[in-house]
C-alpha positions in Angstrom: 89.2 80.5 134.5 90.7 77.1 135.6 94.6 75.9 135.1 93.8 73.7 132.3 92.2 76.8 130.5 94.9 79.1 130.8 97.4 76.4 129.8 95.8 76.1 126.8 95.1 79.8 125.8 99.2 79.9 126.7 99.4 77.3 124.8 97.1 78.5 121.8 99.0 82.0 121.7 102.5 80.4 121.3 101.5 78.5 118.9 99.7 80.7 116.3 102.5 82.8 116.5 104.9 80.8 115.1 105.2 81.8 112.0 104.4 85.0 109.1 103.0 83.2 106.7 99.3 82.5 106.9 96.3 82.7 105.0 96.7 84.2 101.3 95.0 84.6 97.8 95.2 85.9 94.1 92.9 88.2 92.4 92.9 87.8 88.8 92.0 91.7 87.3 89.3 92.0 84.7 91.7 93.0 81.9 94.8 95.2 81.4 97.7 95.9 83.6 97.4 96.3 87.3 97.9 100.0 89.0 99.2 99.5 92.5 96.7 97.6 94.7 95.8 99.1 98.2 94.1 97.5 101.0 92.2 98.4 104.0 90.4 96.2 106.1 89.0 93.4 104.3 89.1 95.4 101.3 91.8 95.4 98.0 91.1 98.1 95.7 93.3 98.7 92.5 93.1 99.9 88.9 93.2 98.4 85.7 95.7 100.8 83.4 94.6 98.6 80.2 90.7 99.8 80.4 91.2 102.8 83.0 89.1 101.5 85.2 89.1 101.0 89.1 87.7 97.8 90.7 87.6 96.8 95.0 86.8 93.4 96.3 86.1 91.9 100.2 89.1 88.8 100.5 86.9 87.7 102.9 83.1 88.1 101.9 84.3 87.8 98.3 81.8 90.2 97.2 83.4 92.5 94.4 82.5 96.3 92.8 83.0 98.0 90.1 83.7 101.7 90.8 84.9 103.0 87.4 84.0 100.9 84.3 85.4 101.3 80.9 82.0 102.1 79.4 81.6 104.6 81.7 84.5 107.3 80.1 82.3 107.5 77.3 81.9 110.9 75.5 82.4 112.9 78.9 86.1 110.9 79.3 89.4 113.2 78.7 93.0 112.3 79.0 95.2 109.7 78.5 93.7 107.7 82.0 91.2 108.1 84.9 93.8 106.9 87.0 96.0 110.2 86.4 99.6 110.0 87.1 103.4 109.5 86.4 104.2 106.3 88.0 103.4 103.3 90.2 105.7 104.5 92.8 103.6 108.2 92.9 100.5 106.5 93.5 97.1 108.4 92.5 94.7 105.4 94.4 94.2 105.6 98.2 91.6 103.4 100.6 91.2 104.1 104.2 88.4 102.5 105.8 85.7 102.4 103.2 86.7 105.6 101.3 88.5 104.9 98.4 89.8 108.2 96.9 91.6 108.5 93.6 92.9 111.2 91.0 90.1 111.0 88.0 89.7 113.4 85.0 86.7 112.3 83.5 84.8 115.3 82.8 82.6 116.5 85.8 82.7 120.6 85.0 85.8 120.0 86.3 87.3 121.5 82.7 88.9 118.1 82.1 91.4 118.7 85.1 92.8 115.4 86.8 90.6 116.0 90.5 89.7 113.8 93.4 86.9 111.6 93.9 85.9 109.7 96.4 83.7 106.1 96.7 82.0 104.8 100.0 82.3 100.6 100.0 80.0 100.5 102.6 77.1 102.8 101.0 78.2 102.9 97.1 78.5 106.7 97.1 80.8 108.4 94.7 81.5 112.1 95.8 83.8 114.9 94.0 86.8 115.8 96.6 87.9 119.9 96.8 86.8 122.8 95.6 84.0 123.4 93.3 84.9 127.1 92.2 87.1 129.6 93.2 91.2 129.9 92.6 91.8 126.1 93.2 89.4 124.9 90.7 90.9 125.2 87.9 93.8 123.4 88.8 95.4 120.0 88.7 94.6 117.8 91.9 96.3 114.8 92.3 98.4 111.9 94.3 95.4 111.4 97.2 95.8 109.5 100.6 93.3 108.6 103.0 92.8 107.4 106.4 89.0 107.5 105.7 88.5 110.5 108.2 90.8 112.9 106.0 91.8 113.4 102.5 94.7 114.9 101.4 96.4 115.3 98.1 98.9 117.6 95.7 97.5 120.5 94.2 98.9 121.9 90.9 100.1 124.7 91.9 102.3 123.3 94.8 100.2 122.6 97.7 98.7 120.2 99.9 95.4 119.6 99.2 93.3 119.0 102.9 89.5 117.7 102.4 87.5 116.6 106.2 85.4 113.5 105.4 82.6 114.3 108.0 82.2 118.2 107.3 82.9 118.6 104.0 85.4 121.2 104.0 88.0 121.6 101.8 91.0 123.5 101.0 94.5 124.6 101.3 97.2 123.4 104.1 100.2 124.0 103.3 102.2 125.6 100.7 105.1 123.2 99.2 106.4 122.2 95.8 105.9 118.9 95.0 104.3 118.0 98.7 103.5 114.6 97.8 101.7 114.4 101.3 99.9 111.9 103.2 98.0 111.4 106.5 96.4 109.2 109.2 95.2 110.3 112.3 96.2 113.7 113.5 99.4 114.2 111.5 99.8 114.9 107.8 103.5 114.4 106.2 104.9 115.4 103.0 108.1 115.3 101.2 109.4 119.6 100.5 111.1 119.8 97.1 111.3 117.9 93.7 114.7 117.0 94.5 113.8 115.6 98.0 115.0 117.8 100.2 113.4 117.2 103.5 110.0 115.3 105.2 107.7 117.6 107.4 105.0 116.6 109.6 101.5 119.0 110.4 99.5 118.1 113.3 96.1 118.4 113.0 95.2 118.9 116.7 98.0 121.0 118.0 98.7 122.8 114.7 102.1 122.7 114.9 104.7 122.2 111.7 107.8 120.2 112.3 111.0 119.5 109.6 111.7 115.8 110.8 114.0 114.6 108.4 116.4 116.7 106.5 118.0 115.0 103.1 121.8 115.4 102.4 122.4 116.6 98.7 123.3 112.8 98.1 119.8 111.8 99.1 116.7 111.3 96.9 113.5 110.9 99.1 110.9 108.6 97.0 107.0 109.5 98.6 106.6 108.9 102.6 103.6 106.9 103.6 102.7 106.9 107.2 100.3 104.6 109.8 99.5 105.9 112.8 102.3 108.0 114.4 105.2 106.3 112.0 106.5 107.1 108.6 108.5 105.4 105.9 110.1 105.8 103.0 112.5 105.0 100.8 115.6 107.1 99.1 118.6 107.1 97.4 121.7 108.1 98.8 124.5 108.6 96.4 127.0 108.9 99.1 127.3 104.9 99.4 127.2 103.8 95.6 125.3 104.9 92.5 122.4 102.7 92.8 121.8 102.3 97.0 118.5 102.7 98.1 117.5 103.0 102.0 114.5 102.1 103.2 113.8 104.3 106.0 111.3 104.4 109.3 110.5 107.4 111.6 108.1 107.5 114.5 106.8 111.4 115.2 105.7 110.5 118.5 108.8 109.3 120.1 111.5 110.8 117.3 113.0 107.5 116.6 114.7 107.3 113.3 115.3 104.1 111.6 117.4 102.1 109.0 114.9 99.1 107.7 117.1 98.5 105.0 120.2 99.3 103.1 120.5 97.8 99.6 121.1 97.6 95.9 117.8 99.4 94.6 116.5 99.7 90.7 117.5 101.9 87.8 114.9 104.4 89.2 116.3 104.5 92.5 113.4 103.5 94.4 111.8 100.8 95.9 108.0 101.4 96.5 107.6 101.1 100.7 104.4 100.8 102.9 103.8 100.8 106.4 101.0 99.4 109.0 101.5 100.0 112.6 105.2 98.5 113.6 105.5 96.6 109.6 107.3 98.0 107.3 107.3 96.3 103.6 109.3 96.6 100.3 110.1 96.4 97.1 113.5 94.2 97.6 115.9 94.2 94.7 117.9 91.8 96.7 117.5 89.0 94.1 117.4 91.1 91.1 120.1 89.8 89.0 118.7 89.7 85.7 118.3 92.5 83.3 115.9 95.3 83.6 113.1 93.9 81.4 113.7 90.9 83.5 113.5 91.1 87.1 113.4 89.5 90.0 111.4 91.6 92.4 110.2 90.1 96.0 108.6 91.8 99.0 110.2 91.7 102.1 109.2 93.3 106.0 110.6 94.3 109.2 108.6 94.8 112.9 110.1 97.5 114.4 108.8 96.6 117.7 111.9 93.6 117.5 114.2 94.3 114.6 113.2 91.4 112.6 113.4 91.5 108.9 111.0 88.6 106.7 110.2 87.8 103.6 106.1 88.8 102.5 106.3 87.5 98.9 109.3 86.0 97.2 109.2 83.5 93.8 109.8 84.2 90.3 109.5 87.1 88.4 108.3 90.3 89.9 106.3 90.3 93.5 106.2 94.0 93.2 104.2 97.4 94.1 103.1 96.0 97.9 100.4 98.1 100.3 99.7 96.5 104.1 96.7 97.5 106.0 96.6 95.6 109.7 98.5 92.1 109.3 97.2 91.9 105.5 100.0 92.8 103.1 98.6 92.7 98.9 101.2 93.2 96.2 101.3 92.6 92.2 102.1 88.8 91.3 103.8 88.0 88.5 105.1 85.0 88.9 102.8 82.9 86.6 104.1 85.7 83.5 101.1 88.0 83.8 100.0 90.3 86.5 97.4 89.6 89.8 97.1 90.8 92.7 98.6 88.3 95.9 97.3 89.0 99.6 98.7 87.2 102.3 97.5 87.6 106.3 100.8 88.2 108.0 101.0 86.4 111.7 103.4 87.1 114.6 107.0 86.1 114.6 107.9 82.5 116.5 108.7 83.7 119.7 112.4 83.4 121.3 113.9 81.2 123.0 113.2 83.6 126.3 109.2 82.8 125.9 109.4 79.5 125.5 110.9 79.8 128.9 108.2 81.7 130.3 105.6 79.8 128.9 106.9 76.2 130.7 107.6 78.2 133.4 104.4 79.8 133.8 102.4 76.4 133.5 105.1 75.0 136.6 103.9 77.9 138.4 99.9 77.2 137.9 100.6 73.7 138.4 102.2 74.0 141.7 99.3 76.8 142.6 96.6 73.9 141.9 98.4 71.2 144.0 98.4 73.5 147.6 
C-alpha cells in the first residue's frame, strides 16, 4: 500500500465517524396500531394490533412479507390477538437472524393456548415452537426471544421455555415465576419474581447458574434484554423519588455493572430498553412535559465502550418502543400524529481531540518515512 493510500483510508475512517446520524427511513404499517418493531440484520419485523397481523420487510432490498394476515385467523382464530400479551414493554415478537418467533393462539391443536411459532425470512417456513404433547402442552407459552440459534420463552406455569433451532428439541430450563427470559449466544438471562427481585444468567456451555443482580425492595426490574455477553434493563427504584427509572447495563463476562441512565421515567415506571453489542437505547422521558395522553417520548443511547450518551430519535410526539440490531436502531414514529416505524443506521462517535492528534501525526510520520 503506498503513503498516499493509507492517508486517505486515515483519512476516510475519521471522517465517516464523525457523526451518529446516518442513513434512516419510515415504514408506514398496513393498518392498525404498531406492536413493538424488532430488527435483525436488514430486517424490521412488527405487528399490527388493529388486524392482528405480523408483517417483516428488508430496509435495504425493500422486499416485504406478510407472515400472519388478517384473513388468515379465520374460523380456526381464538382470543382477543395473535400477538398474545399484556404490554408493549413485555414484548411477545422476537427476530434473530432470519427467525422471527412470536406468541400466537390461533388454533393449531394447540387447544386455543397462546404458543410459539416460528417463521424462516430466508426460506418462508412457519414452524410450531415447544412441545407437542405431554405436561407442557397444555399450557400458556409466551414472551419469546431469539438469537436465531435458540428460542426461549415463559411458560404458564412459571418456567423458562428452551427450544434449539438446529435439533429441534425442546423443553424445560429452568424453574422461575415470571422468568421473563432471553438469550444470545451461550447465556440465557431472566428476571426471578413478579415483583423483580433479582436477574440470573444460565450458561449454555458450562451449565452453570449465576444471581448477577440482586434488586433492593425499592427496585422494580422491567424485562432484561441481552446482546452478546451484556444485559440491560431498566427499573424503578423508589429509594430516589416516586417516579425514577434507571436504565441499567451489566456485562457477564467481565461483571461490570453499569448506570446508563438515571431519570424521571413514566406513570408505569418503565422505559422500554434494548441493547446491540456496546449501544444501549431508550425510551427517554426526559422531555415529557405534557400530560399522559400527550407525550413527548424520544430515544436516546449510550456506547459503553466511551461513556457517551446520544440522542437516536428525538421530535414531536412520541419516538417510542425502540429495538437495535448492529448499528441499525428502529422505533415507533409518531411525530406526523399517527404511528410508523423509523430506522436510522447509527455511525461512530466524532472522535476526540486525542485522534485528531494521531491522525496528523501519523501522516508526519509516513511523510517523513517517504522522503529518506
Amino acid at each position: 500500500m503506498t503513503t498516499r493510500s493509507v492517508l486517505a483510508a486515515l483519512l476516510l475512517f475519521w471522517l465517516t465517524s464523525s457523526a451518529w446520524a446516518a442513513t434512516s427511513g419510515y415504514i408506514n404499517p398496513q393498518s392498525g396500531s404498531i406492536f413493538r418493531p424488532v430488527i435483525s440484520g436488514d430486517w424490521i419485523a412488527w405487528g399490527e394490533m388493529g388486524t392482528y397481523s405480523l408483517y417483516a420487510k428488508n430496509i435495504v432490498t425493500g422486499e416485504s412479507k406478510t407472515i400472519v394476515a388478517p384473513e388468515q385467523h379465520g374460523a380456526n382464530y381464538y382470543g382477543s390477538t395473535v400477538l398474545w400479551g399484556f404490554a408493549p414493554w413485555h414484548p411477545n415478537i422476537a427476530l434473530g437472524g432470519d427467525l422471527l418467533v412470536w406468541s400466537d393462539r390461533r388454533t393449531v391443536s394447540s387447544y386455543a393456548k397462546a404458543h410459539i411459532r416460528s417463521y424462516n425470512l430466508a426460506t418462508g417456513e412457519e414452524e410450531y415452537v415447544g412441545p407437542t404433547s405431554g405436561y407442557y402442552y397444555g399450557y400458556e407459552h409466551y414472551y419469546p426471544s431469539t438469537d436465531g440459534q435458540s428460542i426461549v420463552w415463559q411458560m404458564g406455569d412459571w418456567a423458562v421455555g428452551y427450544a434449539d433451532v438446529a435439533s429441534g428439541w425442546s423443553g424445560k430450563l429452568q424453574n422461575v415465576e415470571w422468568p421473563l427470559a432471553a438469550v444470545s449466544g451461550e447465556w440465557v438471562i431472566w428476571k426471578e419474581g413478579e415483583d423483580g427481585e433479582a436477574l440470573s444468567s444460565f450458561n449454555l456451555r458450562t451449565g452453570v447458574t449465576n444471581r448477577f443482580y440482586t434488586a433492593t425492595e425499592d427496585q422494580d426490574i422491567r424485562p432484561p434484554v441481552i446482546d452478546g455477553s451484556v444485559v440491560a434493563w431498566c427499573m424503578r427504584d423508589m429509594s430516589e423519588g416516586e417516579n425514577i427509572v434507571k436504565v441499567m447495563a451489566y456485562d457477564l463476562a467481565t461483571g461490570k455493572l453499569t448506570l446508563v441512565k438515571d431519570h424521571t421515567g413514566s406513570p408505569e415506571h418503565r422505559s422500554n430498553v434494548a441493547v446491540s453489542g456496546n449501544i444501549v437505547i431508550w425510551e427517554d422521558w426526559r422531555n415529557n412535559t405534557t400530560s399522559i395522553n400527550r407525550r413527548n417520548l424520544d430515544v436516546w443511547g449510550f456506547d459503553l465502550s466511551t461513556g457517551e450518551e446520544f440522542p437516536v430519535a428525538t421530535g414531536p410526539r412520541n419516538q417510542h418502543l425502540p429495538w437495535i440490531s448492529g448499528n441499525i436502531a428502529v422505533w415507533v414514529d409518531d411525530s406526523l400524529g399517527y404511528s410508523r416505524i423509523g430506522w436510522s443506521t447509527l455511525t461512530l462517535p466524532a472522535p476526540e481531540p486525542g485522534t485528531i492528534s494521531l491522525f496528523l501525526g501519523a501522516s508526519l510520520v509516513l511523510l517523513r518515512r517517504r522522503r529518506v
